[in-house]
C-alpha positions in Angstrom: 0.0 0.0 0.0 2.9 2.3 0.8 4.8 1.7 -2.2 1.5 1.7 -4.3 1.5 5.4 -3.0 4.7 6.4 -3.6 4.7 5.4 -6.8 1.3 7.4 -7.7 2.9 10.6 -5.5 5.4 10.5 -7.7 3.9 9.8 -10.8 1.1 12.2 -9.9 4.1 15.0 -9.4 6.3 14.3 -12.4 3.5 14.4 -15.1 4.4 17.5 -17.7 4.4 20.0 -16.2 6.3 19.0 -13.5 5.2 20.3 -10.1 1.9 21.7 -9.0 1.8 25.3 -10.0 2.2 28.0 -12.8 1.9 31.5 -13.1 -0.9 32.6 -16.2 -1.9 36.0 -17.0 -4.8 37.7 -15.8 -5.6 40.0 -18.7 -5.7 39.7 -22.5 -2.0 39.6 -24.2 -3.0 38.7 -27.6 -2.6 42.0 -29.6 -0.2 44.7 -30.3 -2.3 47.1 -28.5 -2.9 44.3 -25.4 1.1 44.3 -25.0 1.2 48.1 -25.0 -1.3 48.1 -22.2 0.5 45.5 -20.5 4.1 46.7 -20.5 5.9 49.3 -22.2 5.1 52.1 -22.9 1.2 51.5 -20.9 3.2 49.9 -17.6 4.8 53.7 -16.6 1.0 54.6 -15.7 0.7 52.5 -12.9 4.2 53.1 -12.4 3.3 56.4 -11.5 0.1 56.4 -9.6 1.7 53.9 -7.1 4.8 56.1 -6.8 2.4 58.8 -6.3 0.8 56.9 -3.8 1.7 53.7 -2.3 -1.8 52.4 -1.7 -2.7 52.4 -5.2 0.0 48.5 -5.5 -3.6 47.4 -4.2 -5.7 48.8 -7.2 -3.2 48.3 -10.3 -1.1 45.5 -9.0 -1.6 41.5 -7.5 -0.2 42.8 -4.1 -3.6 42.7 -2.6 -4.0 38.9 -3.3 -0.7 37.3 -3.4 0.6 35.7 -0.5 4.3 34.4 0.1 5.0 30.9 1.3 8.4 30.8 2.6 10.3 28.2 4.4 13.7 27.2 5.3 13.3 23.6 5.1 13.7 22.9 8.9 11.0 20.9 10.2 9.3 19.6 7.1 5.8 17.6 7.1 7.0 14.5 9.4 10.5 14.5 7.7 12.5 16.7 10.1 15.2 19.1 8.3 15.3 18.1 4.9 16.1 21.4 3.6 14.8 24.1 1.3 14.9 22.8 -1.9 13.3 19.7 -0.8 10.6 21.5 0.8 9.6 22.5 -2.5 6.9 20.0 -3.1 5.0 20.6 0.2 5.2 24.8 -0.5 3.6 24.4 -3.9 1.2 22.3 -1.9 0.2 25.1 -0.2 -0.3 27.2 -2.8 -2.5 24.7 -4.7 -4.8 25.1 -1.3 -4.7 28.8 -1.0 -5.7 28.8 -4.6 -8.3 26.2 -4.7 -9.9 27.2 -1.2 -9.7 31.0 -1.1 -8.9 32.3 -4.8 -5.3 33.6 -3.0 -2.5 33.7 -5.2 0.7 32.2 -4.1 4.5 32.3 -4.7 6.6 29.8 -2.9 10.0 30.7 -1.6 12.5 28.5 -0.4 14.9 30.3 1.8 18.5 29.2 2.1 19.6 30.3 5.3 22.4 30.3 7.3 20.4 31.4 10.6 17.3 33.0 11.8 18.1 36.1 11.3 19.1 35.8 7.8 16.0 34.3 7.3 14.4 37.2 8.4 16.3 39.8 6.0 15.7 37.7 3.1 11.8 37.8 4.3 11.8 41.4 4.9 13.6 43.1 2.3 10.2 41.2 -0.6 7.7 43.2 1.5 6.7 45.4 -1.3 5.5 42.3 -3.3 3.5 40.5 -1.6 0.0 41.1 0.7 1.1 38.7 3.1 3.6 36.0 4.4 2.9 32.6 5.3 5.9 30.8 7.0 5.6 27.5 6.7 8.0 24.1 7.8 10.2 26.4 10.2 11.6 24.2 13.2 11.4 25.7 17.0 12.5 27.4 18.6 13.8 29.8 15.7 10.0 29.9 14.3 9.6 32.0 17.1 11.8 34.4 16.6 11.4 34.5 13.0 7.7 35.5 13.0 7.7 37.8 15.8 10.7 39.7 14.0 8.8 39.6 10.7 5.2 41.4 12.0 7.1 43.9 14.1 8.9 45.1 11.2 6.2 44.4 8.3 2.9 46.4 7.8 1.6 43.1 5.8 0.5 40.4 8.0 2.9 37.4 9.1 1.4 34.2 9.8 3.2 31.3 11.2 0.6 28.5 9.9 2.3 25.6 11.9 1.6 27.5 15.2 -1.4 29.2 14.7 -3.2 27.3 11.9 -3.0 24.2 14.2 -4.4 26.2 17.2 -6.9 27.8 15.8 -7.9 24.4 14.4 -7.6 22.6 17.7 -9.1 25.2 19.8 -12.3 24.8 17.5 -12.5 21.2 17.9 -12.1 21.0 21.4 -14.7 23.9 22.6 -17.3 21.6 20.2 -15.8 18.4 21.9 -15.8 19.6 25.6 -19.8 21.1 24.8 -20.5 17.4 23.9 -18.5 16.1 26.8 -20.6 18.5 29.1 -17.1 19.7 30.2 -16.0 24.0 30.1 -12.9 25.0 29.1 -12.1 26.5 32.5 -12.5 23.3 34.7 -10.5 20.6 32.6 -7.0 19.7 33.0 -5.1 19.2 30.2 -2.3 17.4 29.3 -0.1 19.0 25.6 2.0 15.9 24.2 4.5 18.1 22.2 6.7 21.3 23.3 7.1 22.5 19.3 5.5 25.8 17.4 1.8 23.7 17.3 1.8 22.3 20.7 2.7 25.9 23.0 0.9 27.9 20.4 -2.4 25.7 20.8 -2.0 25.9 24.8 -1.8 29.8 25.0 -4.9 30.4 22.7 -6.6 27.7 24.9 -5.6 30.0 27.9 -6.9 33.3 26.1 -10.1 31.1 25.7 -10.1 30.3 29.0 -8.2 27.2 30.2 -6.5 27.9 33.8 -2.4 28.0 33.0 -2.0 26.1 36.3 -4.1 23.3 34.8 -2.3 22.5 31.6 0.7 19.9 31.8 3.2 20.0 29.1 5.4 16.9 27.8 8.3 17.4 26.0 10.8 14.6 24.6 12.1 14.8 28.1 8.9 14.3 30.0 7.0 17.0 31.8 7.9 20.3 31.6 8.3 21.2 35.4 9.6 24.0 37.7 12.8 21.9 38.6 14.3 21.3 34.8 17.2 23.6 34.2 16.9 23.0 30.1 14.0 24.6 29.4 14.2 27.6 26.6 12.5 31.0 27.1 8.8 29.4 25.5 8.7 26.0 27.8 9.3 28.1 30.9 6.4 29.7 31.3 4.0 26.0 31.1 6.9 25.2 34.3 5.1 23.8 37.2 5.8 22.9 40.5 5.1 18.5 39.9 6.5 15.7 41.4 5.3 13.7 37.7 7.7 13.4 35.4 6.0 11.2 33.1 3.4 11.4 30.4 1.5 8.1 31.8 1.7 10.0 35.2 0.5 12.6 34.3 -2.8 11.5 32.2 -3.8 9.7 35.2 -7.2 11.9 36.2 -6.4 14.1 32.9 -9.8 15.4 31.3 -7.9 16.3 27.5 -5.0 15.1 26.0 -3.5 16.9 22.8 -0.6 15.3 20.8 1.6 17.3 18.4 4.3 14.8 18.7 4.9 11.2 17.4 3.7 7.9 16.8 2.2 5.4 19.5 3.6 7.5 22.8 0.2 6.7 24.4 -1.2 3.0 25.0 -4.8 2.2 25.8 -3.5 2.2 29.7 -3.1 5.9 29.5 -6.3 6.6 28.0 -8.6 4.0 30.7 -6.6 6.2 33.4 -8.1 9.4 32.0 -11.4 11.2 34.1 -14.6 10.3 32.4 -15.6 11.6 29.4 -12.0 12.0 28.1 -11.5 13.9 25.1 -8.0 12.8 23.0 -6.5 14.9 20.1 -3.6 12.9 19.0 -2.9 14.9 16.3 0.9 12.9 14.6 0.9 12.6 11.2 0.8 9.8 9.4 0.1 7.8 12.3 -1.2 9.5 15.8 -0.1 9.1 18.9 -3.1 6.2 19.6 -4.8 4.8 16.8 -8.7 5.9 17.5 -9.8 1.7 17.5 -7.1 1.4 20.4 -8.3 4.4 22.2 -12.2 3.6 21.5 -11.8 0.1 23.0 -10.1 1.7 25.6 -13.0 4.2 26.7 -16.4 3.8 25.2 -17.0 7.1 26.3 -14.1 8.9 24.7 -14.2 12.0 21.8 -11.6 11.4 19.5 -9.7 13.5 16.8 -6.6 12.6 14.8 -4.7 14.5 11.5 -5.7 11.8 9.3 -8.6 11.8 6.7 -9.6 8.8 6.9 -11.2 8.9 10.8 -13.7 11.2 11.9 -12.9 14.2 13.2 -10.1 15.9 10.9 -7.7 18.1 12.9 -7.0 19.9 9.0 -5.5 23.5 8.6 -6.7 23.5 5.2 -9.9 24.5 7.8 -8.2 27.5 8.4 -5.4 29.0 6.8 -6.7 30.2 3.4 -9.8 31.8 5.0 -8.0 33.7 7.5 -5.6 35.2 4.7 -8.8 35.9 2.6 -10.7 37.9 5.5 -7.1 39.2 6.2 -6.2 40.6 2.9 -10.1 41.7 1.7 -9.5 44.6 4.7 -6.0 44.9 3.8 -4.8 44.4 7.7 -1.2 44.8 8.7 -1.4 41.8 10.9 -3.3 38.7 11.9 -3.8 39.4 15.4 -5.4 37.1 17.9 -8.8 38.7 17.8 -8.9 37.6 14.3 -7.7 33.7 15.3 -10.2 33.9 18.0 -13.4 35.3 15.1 -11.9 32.3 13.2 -11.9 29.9 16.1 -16.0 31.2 17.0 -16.8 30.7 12.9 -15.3 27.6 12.9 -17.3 26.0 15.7 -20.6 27.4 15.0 -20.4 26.2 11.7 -20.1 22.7 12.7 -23.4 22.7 14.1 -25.0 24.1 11.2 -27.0 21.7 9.3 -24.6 19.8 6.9 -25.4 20.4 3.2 -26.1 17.5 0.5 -23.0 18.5 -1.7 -20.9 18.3 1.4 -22.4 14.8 2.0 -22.1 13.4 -1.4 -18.2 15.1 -1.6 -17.4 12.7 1.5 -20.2 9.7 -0.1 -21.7 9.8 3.4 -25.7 9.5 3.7 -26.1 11.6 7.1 -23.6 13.9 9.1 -24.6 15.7 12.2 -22.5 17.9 15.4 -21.6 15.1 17.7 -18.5 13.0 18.7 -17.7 12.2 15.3 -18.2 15.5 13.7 -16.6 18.1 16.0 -15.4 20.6 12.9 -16.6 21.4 9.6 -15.3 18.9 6.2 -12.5 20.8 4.1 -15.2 20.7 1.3 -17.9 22.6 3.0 -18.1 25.9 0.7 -19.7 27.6 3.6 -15.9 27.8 4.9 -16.0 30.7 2.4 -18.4 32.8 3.9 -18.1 32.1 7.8 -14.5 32.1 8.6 -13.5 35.6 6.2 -15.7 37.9 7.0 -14.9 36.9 10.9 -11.5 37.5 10.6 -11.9 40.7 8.9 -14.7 42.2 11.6 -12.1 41.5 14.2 -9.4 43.5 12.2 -11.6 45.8 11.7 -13.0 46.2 15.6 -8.9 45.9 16.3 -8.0 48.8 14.1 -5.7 46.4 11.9 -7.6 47.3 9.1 -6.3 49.6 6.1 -9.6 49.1 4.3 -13.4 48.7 5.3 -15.4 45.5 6.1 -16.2 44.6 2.4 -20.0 45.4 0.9 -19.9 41.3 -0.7 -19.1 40.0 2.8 -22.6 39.3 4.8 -23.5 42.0 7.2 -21.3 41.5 10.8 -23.1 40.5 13.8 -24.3 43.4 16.0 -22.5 44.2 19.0 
């Protein structure tokens, strides 16, 4: 089965024209008077409105809708640091989802990088051509660094999609799976398998949802993250508490949620049966999680379970989350993607899983029925309502938040009232 894979992955990849994407022109090039308009000696008139005014790259330019996907190649998919050039496949991947889901236009850019902060000047100095930067397969701690670096110094947004794509993405499944647990966010302890960019960026929007700080245990590849470990970096420290556990099967004895962003089969079915009742498990490795959902289900009839694989219920997917926060970013033109606006996408998200489920969606997925409950905590990739819920959240948020550079747009439906 693996090989069969391979061989179409490959096949799929190397079929003229190799790769995924290509650029195409947007407007008529067919005539003498179509090139005149489309470079010399037409070209100097946009030229000079945008020198005239910088604003004007949004009107006569793609600036508006053309995102950057950069990475250095560190902490690829499941494959560790395989390097930039490498990389490439999975960046065009990207694209091909920007494009397909939210119309975005993409360039990928593979960085070659001696350290973080040349990353960051390579980054920088394309601000004028693009609307907005996705940085993607960038190992921590340097991912950090890197993004914080990048929206301090840009006025387009930055977005880190390995760190907040995934949390915006978990945080929406879990306030759906703790409602059908019966459970608030504010009295369940939690235990975060994982210490990377997905793992501590998931735990702090949990706590800006509400989740106590003092009742979230992290695991690391050391064990847990406590108050005594003197090889902790400046992120870990602050999930530091005072525990005699040192283990992760200590520590998801009595544990209400467990969230893996780590590796395969670090928890057994013992660990889940130790869990309080009504257990909720996000084991989240790709390809294979951290429990396979039949081992955990046998384990705890009572259990809601989601994974990162398509084929279980309950797809932990960024593709949820990514291009429509970029599309309600860019449509108001905001100089950053703030947490307000991961929070409007986290609410859209959530509420749009209990929504009624529409036949196309069912026949995309050949499935007869599909209803809110445990095995339908977020919405399906394919749901075209992604389009209208998550954008025009994020951009009421930049808007409220004063991020905006342009108004809440007319085609969006009208924003809730306060």
């Amino acid at each position: 089965m693996a090989e069969d894979l391979r061989d179409r992955a490959l096949s799929y990849h190397a079929s003229s024209p190799p790769g995924k994407i290509a650029v195409i022109p947007t407007k008529p090039c067919d005539t003498q008077n179509d090139l005149a308009l489309a470079y010399t000696p037409g070209v100097a008139e946009p030229v000079r409105a945008i020198c005239a005014d910088p604003a004007n790259a949004y009107r006569y330019s793609d600036k508006g809708n053309l995102v950057a996907v950069v990475s250095d190649g560190t902490a690829v998919l499941g494959l560790g640091n395989v390097g930039p050039l490498a990389a490439k496949p999975v960046l065009e991947g990207k694209a091909v989802l920007f494009k397909r889901f939210a119309d975005i236009d993409v360039f990928d850019l593979e960085v070659q990088a001696a350290s973080p902060q040349q990353f960051i000047e390579v980054v920088a100095a394309l601000e004028p051509t693009f609307g907005g930067i996705n940085i993607e397969d960038v190992a921590a701690p340097a991912c950090f660094e890197i993004e914080k670096a990048l929206s301090e110094r840009l006025s387009i947004p930055v977005f880190h999609d390995d760190q907040h794509g995934t949390a915006v993405i978990v945080c929406a499944g879990l306030l759906n799976a703790l409602e059908i647990q019966g459970k608030t966010l504010d009295a369940v302890r939690i235990v975060c398998l994982g210490a990377g960019a997905a793992g501590l960026t998931s735990m702090r929007l949990l706590m800006t949802l509400g989740a106590r700080p003092e009742a979230i245990t992290l695991v690391d590849s050391r064990g847990v993250v406590h108050s005594q470990r003197t090889d902790l970096n400046d992120y870990k420290r602050p999930f530091a508490h005072a525990t005699s556990a040192r283990t992760l099967r200590e520590v998801m004895s009595g544990a209400d949620v467990f969230v893996g962003v780590s590796a395969a089969d670090l928890v057994d079915a013992d660990m889940v049966k130790s869990m309080a009742p009504k257990p909720i498990v996000f084991a989240l490795a790709n390809p294979v999680p951290e429990i396979l959902p039949e081992v955990a289900h046998e384990a705890r009839a009572d259990l809601v379970m989601a994974t990162g694989r398509s084929d279980y219920p309950n797809q932990i997917n960024n593709v949820l989350g990514f291009p429509f926060i970029f599309r309600g970013a860019l449509d108001v033109r905001a100089t950053r993607i703030n947490e307000a606006m991961q929070l409007g996408a986290v609410r859209a998200l959530s509420a749009l899983a209990k929504l009624p489920v529409p036949a196309e969606v069912l026949a995309a997925y050949r499935l007869t029925q599909l209803a809110f409950g445990p095995d339908y905590l977020v919405p399906k990739p394919l749901d075209p309502r992604l389009r209208t819920f998550v954008p025009p959240a994020v951009a009421q948020a930049a808007v409220a938040t004063g991020v905006a550079q342009a108004p809440y747009p007319d085609h969006y439906p009208p924003p809730p009232a306060d």
